[in-house]
DRENBA-104789 format. One record per residue: residue number from 1; residue in three letters; chain; y, x, z of N, C-alpha, C in turn. Coordinates in steps of 0.05 Angstrom, whole numbers. Layout:
<pafis>
NUM	Ala	A	Y	X	Z	Y	X	Z	Y	X	Z
...
</pafis>
This chain:
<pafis>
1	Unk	A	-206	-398	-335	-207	-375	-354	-230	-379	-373
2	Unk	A	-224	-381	-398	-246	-383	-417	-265	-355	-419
3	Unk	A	-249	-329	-417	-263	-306	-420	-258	-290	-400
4	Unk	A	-277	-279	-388	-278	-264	-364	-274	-230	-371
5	Unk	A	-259	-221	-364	-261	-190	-370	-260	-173	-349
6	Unk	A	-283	-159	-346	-292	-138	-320	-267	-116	-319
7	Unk	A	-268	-104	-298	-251	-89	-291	-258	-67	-317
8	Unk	A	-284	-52	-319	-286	-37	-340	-285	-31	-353
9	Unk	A	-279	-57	-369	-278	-69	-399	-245	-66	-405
10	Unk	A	-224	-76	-381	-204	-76	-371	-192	-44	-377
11	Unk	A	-206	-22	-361	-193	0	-366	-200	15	-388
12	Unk	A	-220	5	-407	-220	16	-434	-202	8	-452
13	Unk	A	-198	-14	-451	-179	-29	-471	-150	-22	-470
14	Unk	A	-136	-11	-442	-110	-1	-434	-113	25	-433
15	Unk	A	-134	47	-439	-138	78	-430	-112	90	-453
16	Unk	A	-101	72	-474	-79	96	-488	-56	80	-469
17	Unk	A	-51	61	-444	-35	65	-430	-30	83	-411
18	Unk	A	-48	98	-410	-53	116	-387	-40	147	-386
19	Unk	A	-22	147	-367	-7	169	-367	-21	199	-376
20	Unk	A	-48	196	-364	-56	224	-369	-85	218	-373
21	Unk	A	-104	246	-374	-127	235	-394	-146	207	-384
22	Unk	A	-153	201	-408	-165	171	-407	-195	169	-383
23	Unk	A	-204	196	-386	-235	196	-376	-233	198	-344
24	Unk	A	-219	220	-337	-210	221	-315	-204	205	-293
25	Unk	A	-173	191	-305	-169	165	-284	-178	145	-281
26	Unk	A	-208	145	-304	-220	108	-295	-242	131	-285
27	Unk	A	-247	152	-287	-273	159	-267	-266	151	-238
28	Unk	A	-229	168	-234	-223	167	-207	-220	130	-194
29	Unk	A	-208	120	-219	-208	81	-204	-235	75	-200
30	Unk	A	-259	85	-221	-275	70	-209	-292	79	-182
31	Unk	A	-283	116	-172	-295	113	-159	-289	106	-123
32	Unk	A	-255	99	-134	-250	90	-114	-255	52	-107
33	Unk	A	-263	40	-127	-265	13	-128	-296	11	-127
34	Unk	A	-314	39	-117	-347	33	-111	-342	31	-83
35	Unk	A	-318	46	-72	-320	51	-50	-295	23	-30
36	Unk	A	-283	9	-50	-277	-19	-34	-305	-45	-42
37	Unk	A	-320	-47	-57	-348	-61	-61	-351	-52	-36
38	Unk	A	-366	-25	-25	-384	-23	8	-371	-36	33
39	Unk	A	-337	-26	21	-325	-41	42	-320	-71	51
40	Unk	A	-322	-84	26	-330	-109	14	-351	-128	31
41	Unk	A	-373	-112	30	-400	-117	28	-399	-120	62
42	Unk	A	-395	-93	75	-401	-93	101	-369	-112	116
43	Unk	A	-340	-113	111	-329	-124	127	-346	-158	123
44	Unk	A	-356	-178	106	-368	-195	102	-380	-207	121
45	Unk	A	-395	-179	137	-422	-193	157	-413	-178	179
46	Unk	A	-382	-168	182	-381	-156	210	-378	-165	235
47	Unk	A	-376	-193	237	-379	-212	258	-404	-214	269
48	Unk	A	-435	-207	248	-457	-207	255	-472	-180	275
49	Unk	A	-458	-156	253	-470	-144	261	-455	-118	282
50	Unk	A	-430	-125	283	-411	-121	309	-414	-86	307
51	Unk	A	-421	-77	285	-420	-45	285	-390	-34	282
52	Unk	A	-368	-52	261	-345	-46	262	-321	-61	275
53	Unk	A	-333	-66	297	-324	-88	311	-312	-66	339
54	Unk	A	-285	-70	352	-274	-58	369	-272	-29	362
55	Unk	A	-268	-13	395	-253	12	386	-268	38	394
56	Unk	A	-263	52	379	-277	77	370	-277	105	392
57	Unk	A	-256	100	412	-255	115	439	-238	143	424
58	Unk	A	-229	141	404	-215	166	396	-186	163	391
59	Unk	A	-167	183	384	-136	169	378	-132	189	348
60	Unk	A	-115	174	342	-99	184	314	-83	204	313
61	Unk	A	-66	222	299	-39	239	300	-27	222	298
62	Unk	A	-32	188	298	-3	173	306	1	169	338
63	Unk	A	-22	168	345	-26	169	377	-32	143	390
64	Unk	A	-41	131	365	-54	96	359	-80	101	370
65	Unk	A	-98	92	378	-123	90	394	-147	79	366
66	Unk	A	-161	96	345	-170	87	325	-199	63	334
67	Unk	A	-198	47	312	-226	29	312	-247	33	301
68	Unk	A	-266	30	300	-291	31	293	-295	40	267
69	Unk	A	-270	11	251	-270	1	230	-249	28	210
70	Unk	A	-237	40	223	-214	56	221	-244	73	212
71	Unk	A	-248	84	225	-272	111	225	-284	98	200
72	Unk	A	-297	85	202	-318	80	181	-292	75	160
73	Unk	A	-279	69	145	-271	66	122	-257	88	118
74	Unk	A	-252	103	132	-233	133	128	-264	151	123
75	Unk	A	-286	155	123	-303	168	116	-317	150	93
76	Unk	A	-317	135	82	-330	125	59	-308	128	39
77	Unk	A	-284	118	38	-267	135	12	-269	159	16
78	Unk	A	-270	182	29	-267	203	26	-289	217	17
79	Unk	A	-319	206	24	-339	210	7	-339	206	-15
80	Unk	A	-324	181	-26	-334	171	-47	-299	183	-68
81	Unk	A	-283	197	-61	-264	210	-61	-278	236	-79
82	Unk	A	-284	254	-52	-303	275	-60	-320	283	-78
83	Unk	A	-336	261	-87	-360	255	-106	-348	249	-130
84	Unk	A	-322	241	-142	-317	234	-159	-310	251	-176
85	Unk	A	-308	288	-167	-304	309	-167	-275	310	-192
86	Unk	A	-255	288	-183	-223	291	-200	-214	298	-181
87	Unk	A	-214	293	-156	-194	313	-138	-195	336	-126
88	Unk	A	-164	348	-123	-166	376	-103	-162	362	-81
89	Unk	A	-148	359	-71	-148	342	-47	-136	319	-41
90	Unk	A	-138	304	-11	-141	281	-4	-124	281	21
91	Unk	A	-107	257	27	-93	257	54	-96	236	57
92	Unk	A	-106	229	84	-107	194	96	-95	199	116
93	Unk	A	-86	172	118	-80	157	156	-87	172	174
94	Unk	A	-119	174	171	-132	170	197	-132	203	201
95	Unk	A	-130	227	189	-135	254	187	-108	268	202
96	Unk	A	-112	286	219	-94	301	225	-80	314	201
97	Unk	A	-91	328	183	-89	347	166	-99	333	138
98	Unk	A	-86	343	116	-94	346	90	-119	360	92
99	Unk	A	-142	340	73	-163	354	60	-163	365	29
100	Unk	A	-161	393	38	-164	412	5	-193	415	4
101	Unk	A	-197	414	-26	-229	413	-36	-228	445	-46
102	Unk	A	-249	459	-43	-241	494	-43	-264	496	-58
103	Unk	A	-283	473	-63	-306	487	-79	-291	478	-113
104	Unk	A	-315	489	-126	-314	489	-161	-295	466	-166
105	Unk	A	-311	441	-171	-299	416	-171	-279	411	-155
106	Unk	A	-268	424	-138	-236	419	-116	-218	431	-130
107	Unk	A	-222	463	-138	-208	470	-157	-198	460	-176
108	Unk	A	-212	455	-194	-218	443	-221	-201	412	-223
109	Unk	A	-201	401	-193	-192	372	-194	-164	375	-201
110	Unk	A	-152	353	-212	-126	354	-225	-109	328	-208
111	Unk	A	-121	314	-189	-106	298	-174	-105	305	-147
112	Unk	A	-87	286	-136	-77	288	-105	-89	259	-92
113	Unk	A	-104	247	-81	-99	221	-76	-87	213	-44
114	Unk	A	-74	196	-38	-65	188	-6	-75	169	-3
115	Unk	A	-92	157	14	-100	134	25	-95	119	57
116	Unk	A	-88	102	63	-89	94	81	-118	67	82
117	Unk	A	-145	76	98	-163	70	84	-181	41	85
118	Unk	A	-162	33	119	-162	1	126	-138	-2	136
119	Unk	A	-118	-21	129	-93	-30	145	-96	-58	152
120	Unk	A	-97	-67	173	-92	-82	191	-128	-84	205
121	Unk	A	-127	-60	218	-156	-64	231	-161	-76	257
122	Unk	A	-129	-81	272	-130	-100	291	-134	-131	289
123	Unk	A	-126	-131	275	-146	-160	261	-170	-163	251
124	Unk	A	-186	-152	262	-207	-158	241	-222	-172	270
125	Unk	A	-219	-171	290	-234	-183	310	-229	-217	309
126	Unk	A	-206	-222	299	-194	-248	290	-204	-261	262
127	Unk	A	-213	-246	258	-225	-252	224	-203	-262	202
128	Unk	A	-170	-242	210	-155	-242	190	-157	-220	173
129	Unk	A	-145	-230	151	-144	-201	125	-132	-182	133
130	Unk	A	-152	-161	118	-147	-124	128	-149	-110	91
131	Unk	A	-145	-95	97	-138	-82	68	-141	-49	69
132	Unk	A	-139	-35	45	-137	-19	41	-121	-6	19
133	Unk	A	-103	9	16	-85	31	1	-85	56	-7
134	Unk	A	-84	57	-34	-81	89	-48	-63	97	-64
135	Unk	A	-57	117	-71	-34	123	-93	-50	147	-97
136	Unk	A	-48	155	-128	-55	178	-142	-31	198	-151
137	Unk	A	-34	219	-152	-4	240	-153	-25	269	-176
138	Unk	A	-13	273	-195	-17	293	-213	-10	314	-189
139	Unk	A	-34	338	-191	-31	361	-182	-4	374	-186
140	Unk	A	5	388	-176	26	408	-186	23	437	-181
141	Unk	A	-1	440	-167	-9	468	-166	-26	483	-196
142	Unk	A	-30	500	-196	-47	503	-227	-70	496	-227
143	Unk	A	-88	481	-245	-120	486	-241	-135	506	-241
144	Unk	A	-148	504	-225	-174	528	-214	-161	549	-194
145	Unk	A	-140	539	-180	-130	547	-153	-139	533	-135
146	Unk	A	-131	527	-108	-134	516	-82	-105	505	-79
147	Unk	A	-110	473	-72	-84	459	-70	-69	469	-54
148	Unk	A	-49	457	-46	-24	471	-34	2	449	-21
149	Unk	A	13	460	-1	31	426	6	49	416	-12
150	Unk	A	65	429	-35	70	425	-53	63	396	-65
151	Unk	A	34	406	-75	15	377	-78	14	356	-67
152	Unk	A	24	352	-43	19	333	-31	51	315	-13
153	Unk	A	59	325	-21	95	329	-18	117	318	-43
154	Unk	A	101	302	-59	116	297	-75	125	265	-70
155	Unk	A	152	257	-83	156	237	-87	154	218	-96
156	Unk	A	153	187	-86	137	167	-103	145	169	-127
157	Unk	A	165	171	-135	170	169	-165	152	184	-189
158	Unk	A	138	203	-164	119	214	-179	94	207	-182
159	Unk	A	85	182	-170	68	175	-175	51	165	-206
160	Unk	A	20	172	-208	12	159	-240	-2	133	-233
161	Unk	A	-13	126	-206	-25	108	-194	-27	94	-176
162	Unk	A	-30	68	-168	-27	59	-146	-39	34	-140
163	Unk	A	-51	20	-114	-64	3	-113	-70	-10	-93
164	Unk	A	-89	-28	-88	-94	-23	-62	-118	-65	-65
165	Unk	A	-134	-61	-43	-156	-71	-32	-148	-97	-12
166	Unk	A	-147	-124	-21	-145	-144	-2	-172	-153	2
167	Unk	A	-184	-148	41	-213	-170	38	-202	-195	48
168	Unk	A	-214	-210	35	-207	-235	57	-225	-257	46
169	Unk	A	-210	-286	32	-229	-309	30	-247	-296	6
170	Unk	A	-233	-279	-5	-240	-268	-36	-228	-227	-34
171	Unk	A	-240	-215	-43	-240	-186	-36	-225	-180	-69
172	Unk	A	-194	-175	-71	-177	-166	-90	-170	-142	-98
173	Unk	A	-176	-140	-116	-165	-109	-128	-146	-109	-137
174	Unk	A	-118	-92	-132	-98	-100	-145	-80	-68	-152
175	Unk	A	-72	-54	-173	-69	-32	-185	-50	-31	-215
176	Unk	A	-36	-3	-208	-26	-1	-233	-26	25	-236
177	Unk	A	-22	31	-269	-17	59	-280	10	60	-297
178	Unk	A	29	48	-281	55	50	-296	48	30	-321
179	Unk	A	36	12	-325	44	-6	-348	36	-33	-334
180	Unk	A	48	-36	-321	40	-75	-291	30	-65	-284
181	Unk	A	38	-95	-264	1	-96	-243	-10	-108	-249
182	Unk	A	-40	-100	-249	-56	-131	-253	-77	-131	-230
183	Unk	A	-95	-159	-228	-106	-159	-201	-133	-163	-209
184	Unk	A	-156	-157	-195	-191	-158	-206	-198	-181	-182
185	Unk	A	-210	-196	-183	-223	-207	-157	-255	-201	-161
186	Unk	A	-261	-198	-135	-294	-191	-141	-310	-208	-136
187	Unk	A	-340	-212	-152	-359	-224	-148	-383	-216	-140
188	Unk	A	-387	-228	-108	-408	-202	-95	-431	-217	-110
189	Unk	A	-432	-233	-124	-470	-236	-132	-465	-220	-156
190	Unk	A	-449	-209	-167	-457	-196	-190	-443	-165	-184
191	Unk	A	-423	-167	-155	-426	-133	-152	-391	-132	-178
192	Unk	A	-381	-146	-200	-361	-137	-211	-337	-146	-206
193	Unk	A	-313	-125	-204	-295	-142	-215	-280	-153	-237
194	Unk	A	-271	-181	-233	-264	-196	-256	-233	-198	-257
195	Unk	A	-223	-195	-277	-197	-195	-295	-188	-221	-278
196	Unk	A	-173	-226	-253	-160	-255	-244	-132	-255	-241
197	Unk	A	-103	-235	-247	-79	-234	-244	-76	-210	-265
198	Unk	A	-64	-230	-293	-50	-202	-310	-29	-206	-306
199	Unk	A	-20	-184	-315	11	-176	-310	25	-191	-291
200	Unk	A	18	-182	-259	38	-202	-242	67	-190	-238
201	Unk	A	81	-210	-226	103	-209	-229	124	-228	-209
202	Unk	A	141	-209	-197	147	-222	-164	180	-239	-184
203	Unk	A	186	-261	-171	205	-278	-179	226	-256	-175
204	Unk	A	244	-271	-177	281	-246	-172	286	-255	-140
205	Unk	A	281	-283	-135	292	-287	-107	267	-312	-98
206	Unk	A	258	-309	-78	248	-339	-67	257	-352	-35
207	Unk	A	248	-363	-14	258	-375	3	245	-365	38
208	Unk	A	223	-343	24	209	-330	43	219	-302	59
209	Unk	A	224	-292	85	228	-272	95	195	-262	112
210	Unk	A	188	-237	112	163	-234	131	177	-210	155
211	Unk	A	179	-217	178	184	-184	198	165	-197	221
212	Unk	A	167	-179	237	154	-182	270	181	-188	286
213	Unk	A	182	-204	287	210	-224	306	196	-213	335
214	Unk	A	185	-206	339	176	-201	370	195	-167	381
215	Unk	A	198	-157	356	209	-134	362	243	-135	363
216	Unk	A	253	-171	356	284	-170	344	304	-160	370
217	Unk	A	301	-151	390	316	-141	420	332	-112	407
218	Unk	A	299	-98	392	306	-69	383	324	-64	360
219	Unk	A	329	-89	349	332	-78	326	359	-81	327
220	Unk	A	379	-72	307	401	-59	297	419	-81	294
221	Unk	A	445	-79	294	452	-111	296	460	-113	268
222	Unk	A	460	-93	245	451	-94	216	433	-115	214
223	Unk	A	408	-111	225	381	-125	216	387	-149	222
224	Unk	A	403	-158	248	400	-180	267	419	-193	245
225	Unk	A	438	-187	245	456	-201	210	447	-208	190
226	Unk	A	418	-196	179	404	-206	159	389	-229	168
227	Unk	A	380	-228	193	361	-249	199	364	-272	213
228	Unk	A	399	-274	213	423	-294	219	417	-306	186
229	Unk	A	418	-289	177	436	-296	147	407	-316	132
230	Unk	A	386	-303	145	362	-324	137	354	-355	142
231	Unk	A	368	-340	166	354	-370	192	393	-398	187
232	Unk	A	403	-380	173	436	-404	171	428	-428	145
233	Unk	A	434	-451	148	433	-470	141	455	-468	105
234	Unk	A	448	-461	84	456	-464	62	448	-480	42
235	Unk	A	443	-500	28	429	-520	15	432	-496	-14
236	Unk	A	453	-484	-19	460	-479	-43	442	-456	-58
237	Unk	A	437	-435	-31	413	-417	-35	389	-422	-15
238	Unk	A	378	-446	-22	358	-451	-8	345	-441	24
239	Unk	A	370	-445	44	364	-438	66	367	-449	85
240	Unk	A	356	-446	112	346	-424	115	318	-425	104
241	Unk	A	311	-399	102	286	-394	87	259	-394	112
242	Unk	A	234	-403	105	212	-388	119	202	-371	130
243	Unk	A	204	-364	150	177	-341	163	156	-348	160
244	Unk	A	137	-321	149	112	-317	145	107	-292	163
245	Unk	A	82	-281	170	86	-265	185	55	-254	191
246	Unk	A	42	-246	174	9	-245	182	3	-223	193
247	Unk	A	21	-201	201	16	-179	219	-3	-151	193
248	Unk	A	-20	-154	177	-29	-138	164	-18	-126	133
249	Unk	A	-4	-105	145	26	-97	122	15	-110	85
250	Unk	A	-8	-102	84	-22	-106	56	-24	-124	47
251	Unk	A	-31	-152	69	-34	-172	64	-2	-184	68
252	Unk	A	18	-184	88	43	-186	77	50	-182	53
253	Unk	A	50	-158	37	70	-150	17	49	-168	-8
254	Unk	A	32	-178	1	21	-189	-26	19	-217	-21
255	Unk	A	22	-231	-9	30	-261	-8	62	-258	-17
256	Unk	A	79	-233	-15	107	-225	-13	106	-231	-51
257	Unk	A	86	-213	-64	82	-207	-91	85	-232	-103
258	Unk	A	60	-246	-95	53	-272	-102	66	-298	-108
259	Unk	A	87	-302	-75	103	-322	-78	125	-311	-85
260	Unk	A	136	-288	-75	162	-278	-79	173	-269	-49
261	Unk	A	196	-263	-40	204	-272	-22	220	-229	-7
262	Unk	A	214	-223	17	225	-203	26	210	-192	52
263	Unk	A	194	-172	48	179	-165	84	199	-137	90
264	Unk	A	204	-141	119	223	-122	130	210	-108	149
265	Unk	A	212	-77	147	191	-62	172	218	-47	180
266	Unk	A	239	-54	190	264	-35	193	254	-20	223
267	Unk	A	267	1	216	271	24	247	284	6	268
268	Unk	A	290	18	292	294	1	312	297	28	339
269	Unk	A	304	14	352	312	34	378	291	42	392
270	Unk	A	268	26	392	235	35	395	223	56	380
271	Unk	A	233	56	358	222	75	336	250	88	312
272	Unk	A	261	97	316	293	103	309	279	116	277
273	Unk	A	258	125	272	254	136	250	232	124	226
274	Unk	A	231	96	240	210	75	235	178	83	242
275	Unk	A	176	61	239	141	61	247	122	63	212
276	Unk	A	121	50	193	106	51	174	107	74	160
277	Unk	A	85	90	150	91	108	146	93	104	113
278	Unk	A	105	135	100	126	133	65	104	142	44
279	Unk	A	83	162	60	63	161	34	38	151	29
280	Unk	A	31	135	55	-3	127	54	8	99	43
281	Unk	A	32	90	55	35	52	51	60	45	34
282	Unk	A	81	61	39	116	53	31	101	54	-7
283	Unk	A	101	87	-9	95	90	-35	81	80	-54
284	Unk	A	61	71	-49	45	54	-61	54	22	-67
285	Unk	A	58	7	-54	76	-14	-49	99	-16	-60
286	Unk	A	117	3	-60	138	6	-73	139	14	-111
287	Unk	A	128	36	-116	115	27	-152	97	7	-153
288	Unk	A	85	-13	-139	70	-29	-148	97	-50	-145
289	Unk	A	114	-56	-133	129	-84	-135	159	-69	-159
290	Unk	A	163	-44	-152	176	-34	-189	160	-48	-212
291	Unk	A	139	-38	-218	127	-49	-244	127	-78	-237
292	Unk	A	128	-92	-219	122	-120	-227	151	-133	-225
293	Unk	A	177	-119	-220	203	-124	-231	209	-139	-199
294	Unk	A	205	-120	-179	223	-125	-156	234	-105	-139
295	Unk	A	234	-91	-114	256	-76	-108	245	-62	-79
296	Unk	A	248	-47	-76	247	-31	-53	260	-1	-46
297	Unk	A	265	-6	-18	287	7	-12	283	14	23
298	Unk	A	296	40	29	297	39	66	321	38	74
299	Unk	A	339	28	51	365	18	70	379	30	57
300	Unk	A	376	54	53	399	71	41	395	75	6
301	Unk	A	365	88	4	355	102	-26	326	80	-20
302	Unk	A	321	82	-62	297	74	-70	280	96	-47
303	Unk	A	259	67	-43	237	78	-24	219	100	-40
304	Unk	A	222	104	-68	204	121	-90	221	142	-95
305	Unk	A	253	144	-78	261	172	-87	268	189	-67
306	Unk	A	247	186	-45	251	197	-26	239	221	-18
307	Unk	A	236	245	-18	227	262	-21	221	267	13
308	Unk	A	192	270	15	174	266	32	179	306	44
309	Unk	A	185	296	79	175	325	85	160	328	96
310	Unk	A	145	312	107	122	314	114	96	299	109
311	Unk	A	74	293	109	51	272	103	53	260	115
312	Unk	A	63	249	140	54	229	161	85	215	168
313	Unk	A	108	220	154	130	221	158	131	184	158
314	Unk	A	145	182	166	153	146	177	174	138	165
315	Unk	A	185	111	158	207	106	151	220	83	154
316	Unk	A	236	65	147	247	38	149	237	34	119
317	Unk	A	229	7	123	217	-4	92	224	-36	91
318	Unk	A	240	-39	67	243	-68	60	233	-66	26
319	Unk	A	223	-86	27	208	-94	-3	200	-125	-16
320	Unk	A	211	-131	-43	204	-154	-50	220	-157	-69
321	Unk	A	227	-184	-77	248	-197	-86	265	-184	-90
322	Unk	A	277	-176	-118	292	-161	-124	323	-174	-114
323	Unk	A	337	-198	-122	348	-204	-108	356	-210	-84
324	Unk	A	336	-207	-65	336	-209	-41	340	-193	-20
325	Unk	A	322	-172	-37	323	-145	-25	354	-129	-31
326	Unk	A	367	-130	-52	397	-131	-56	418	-144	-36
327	Unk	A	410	-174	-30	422	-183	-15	425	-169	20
328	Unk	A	395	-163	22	391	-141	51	417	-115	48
329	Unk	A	410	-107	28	431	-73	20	466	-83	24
330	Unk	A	462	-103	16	490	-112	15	500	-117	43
331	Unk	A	481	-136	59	499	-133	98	494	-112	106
332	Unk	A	474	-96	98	470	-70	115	491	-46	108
333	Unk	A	498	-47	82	523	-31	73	552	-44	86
334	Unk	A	557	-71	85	580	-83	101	580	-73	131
335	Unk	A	560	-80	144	552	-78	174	565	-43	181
336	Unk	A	553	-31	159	556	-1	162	588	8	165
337	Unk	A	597	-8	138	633	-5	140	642	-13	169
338	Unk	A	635	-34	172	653	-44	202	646	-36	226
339	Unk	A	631	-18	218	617	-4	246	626	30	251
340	Unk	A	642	39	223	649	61	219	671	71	242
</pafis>
C-alpha cells in the first residue's frame, strides 16, 4: 500500500455515505472501535496474565456456563456503549434483559445497538481466534422518551450498521454502513486502525463448506443431502469441496468472506429451533455478506427478513457464497417436496 488511511480519515471521507447524521455514527463506530483496541490490548497478554483465562462460575439466559472473558468484554462495550451517549439502549449475549438508558443522554440517544461481545471464548484457552459483533438499528421510539421493545425487535433489514472484531495473528475491524464492507487492521504501536480491505467482496461460488460434522447424527436428512452433495466426487464443479471448520462463528464466516465458500449452523434434533442466535450474530453477518454480494438465508426466508420475536431468539443460519448458498435452498426445497 503506498498510502495508508486511518480508520478516521476513512469515515470522514464516506460521512455523505451515511445513512443518517454524519457526527453521530462515527461518534458511535468510534466508540465502539476504543472499546475493541482494550480488547485488543488485553486478549494479547492473556496467556500471561491468566485474568481472562477460564470460567467465571456464573451461567447465561442461554444456560451456557459464562467465562471470564465473556464477563469482561460484555462490560467494557457496554461502558464504552454508554459513554458514547448515541444510545437508548443496548442488548448483548451475555444480559438477561435489554439495557434501556433512562437518563438525559438515554433519552436523547437515537440508536439501538446489539452486541454479542466475545464469540468464540472457548477458545481462547487454545490461543484460537475469538471475536466480537455489533449491529446498529435506528430508534423507532420518539426521542426524549424511554426505549421500548419495539426498538429492539426490529428486523435485519433494518439495519444502518454492522460489524464486527477479529483478534488473532492481527486484530481486524471489519464494518459497513450500507455502502461495502471494508476492513481496518490495527497497529498496536500506534494504537490506529489502518485502511487494509476496501470494498470486500465474497466470490459467487468457491470449493469450501464450514459446519460442525460432530453434530451430523442430528441433523436432518435435508442437511445430510447437502453434505453428500459436498463430499461427491464432480471434477466439473470442483468437488468434493473442503472442510474448514475453526469452531469460532466470526472467525468462520470471515475466512467464509475472504475465500468464499458456505458455513452451515442448521437446526437439528438437538436443537429443533437452532442454536445461533438472529440478532447478536445471524444479523449482522448477514448485511455484512449482502453488501459484499453474497447470500444468506435459514432455509426458508432471507436471514434479514425475519422479523425477530424475541432478543435471544435462535435460528438455522447458512451464509456465504451466493451461489452456493442457492445451491443449499435448492436440496433443501427438493428434500422438502419428497418428504411431503
Amino acid at each position: 500500500m503506498n498510502e495508508l488511511i486511518t480508520l478516521e480519515e476513512f469515515l470522514i471521507k464516506t460521512q455523505t455515505d451515511f445513512p443518517y447524521p454524519k457526527a453521530e455514527l462515527s461518534s458511535l463506530l468510534t466508540a465502539i472501535t476504543q472499546a475493541g483496541k482494550v480488547m485488543s490490548s488485553q486478549l494479547s497478554k492473556a496467556g500471561l496474565t491468566k485474568n481472562l483465562e477460564g470460567k467465571s462460575g456464573t451461567i447465561n439466559i442461554h444456560g451456557e456456563e459464562q467465562k471470564k472473558l465473556d464477563l469482561y468484554a460484555n462490560n467494557l462495550f457496554i461502558k464504552a456503549l454508554k459513554a458514547s451517549n448515541e444510545v437508548c439502549g443496548i442488548g448483548s449475549e451475555e444480559e438477561d434483559q435489554v439495557i434501556i438508558l433512562e437518563n438525559e443522554d438515554g433519552r436523547n440517544g437515537k440508536y439501538i445497538v446489539l452486541i454479542d461481545p466475545i464469540d468464540g471464548s472457548n477458545n481462547l484457552e487454545a490461543n484460537v481466534s475469538v471475536g466480537s459483533i455489533f449491529s446498529i438499528y435506528r430508534r423507532k421510539s420518539p426521542v426524549g422518551s424511554i426505549a421500548n421493545t419495539a426498538d429492539f425487535l426490529q428486523a435485519g433489514r433494518q439495519q444502518i450498521a454492522a460489524g464486527y472484531f477479529l483478534y488473532s495473528a492481527s486484530t481486524l475491524f471489519v464494518f459497513t454502513v450500507g455502502n461495502g464492507v471494508h476492513g481496518f487492521t490495527y497497529d498496536p504501536a500506534t494504537g490506529i486502525f489502518f485502511l487494509s480491505h476496501a470494498n470486500m467482496k465474497i466470490s459467487e461460488t468457491s470449493n469450501i463448506y464450514s459446519i460442525n460434522e460432530g453434530n451430523h447424527a442430528y441433523f436432518s436428512d435435508s442437511i445430510k443431502a447437502y453434505l453428500d452433495y459436498c463430499k461427491s466426487v464432480d471434477k466439473a464443479s470442483n468437488r468434493p469441496y473442503t472442510g474448514r471448520y475453526i469452531g469460532t462463528t466470526i472467525a468462520d464466516f470471515h475466512r467464509t468472506l475472504i475465500k468464499g465458500g458456505i458455513y452451515l449452523y442448521p437446526n437439528s434434533s438437538l436443537a429443533p429451533n437452532g442454536r445461533i442466535r438472529l440478532c447478536y450474530e445471524c444479523n449482522p453477518m448477514a448485511f455484512l455478506i449482502e453488501q459484499a454480494g453474497g447470500k444468506s438465508t435459514n432455509g426458508k426466508q432471507a436471514t434479514l427478513d425475519i422479523e425477530p420475536k424475541g432478543i435471544h431468539q435462535r435460528t438455522a443460519f447458512y451464509i456465504g457464497s451466493k451461489k452456493m448458498v442457492e445451491k443449499l435452498e435448492e436440496i433443501l426445497i427438493h428434500r422438502n417436496l419428497i418428504n411431503k
